[in-house]
C-alpha positions as CSV (number, residue, x, y, z in Angstrom):
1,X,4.2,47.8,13.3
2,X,1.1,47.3,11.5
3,X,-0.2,43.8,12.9
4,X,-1.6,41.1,10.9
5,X,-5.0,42.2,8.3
6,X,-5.6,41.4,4.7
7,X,-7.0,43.3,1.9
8,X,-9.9,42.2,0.0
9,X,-7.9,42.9,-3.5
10,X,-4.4,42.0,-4.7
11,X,-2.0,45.3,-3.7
12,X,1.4,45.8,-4.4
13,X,3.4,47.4,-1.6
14,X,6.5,49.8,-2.7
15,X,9.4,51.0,-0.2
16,X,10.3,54.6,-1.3
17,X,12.5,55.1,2.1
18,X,13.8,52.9,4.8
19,X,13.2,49.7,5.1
20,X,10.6,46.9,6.8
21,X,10.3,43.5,7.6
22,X,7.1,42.1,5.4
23,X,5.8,39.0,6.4
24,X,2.9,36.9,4.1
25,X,2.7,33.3,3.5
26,X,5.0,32.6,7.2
27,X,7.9,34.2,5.2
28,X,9.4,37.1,6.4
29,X,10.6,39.6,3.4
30,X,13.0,42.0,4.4
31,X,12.1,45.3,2.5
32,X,14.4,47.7,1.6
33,X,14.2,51.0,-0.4
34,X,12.8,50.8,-4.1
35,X,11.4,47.2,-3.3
36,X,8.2,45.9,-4.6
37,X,5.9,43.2,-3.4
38,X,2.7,41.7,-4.8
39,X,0.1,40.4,-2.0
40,X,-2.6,37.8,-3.2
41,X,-6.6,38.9,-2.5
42,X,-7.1,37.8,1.2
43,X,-3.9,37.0,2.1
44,X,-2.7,37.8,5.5
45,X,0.7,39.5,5.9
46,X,1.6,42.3,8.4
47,X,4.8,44.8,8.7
48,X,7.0,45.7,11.2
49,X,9.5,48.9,10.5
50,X,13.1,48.5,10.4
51,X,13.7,52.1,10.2
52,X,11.3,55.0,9.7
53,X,9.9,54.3,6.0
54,X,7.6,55.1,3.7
55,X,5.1,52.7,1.7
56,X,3.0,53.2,-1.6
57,X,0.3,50.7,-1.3
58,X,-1.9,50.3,-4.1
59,X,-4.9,47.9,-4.3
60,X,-5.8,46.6,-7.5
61,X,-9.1,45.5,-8.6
């Protein structure tokens, strides 16, 4: 689990194995592999692994 933070940029998160429970905005997204999410500057979200995975994060700006 990676409890709650925010990035000062946009990012996009990728899933390139496993899978995670994402949750921004009070919405939980349910991750799987080859998934893609876009995070707004400043917004808070955390994750919580549903199986071991791995994550590209890259922050834009």
């Amino acid at each position: 689990m990676l409890a709650e933070h925010q990035a000062p940029v946009p990012i996009i998160v990728q899933v390139v194995q496993g899978s995670v429970n994402f949750a921004v905005d009070g919405e939980v997204h349910t991750l799987l592999t080859g998934a893609i999410l876009h995070i707004a500057a400043e917004n808070p979200h955390e994750v919580t692994a549903i199986e071991r995975a791995r994550l590209i994060i890259t922050l834009v700006g």
